[in-house]
C-alpha positions in Angstrom: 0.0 0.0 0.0 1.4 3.6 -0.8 -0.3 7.0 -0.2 2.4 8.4 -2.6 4.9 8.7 -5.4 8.5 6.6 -5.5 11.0 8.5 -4.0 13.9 6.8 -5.8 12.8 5.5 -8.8 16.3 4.5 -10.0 16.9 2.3 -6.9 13.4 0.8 -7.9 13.9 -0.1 -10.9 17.1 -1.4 -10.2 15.6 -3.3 -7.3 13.1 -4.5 -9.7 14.7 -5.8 -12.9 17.2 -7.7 -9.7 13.4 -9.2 -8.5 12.2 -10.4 -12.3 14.5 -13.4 -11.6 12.9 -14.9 -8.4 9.4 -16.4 -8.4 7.8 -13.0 -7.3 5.4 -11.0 -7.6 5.0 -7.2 -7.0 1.6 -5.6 -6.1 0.8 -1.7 -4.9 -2.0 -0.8 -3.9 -2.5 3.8 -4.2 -4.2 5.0 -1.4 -5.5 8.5 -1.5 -5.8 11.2 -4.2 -1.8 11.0 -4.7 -0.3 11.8 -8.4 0.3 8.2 -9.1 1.9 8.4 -12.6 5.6 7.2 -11.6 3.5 4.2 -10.3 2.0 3.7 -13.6 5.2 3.5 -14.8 6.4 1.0 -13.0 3.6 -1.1 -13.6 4.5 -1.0 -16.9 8.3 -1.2 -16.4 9.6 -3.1 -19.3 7.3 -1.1 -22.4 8.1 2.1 -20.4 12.2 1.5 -19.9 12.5 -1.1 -22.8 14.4 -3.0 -20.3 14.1 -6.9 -21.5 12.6 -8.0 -17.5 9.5 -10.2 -16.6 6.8 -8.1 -15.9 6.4 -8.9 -12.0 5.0 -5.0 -11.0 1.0 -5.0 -11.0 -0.4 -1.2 -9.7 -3.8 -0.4 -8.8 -5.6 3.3 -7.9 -7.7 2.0 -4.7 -9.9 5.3 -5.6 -11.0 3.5 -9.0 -12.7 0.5 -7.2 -13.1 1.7 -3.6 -17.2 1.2 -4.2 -16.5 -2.1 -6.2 -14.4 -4.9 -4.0 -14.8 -7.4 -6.4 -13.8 -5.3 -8.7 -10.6 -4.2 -6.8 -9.8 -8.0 -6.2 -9.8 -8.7 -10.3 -7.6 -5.6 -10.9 -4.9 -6.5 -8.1 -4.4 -10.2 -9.1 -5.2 -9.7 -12.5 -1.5 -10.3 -13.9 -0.8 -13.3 -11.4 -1.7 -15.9 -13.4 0.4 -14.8 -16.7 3.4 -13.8 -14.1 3.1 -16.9 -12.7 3.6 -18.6 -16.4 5.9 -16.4 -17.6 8.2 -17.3 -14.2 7.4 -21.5 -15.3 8.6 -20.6 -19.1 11.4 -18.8 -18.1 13.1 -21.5 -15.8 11.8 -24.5 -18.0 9.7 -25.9 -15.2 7.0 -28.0 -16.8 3.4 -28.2 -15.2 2.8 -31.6 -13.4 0.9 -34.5 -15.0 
């Protein structure tokens, strides 16, 4: 959860692209009426930066779906599932029988 904006974004994208190689995932939740655009970026670190990582960053505005819970569920674990693949391919672990 963040009320706010990254205060080092070089130190998190660092941080992150060191993070796209462990079975991980990242979600933020924005609290509040905060700019969140850095945010945004992050959540779309690798089309932002070009930087060839695994997309493990997932950002959602609590604002948009504070009347909606189901709603805010979806949008946080939305990108678990392909993460979660992407993480299997990338290793070369094969699903179980």
């Amino acid at each position: 959860l963040t009320d706010g904006s990254v205060s080092d974004m070089n130190a998190t994208k660092h941080a992150i692209i060191a993070a796209a190689n462990a079975p991980l995932s990242i979600i933020v939740v924005g609290i509040g009426g905060a700019d969140f655009g850095p945010m945004h970026q992050l959540d779309n670190f690798s089309e932002v930066t070009q930087v060839q990582s695994r997309d493990i960053v997932q950002f959602v505005e609590f604002r948009n779906y504070q009347h909606d819970k189901r709603a805010l569920v979806q949008a946080t674990i939305a990108e678990l599932p392909e993460q979660l693949v992407d993480y299997f391919i990338e290793k070369g672990i094969q699903p179980l029988p």
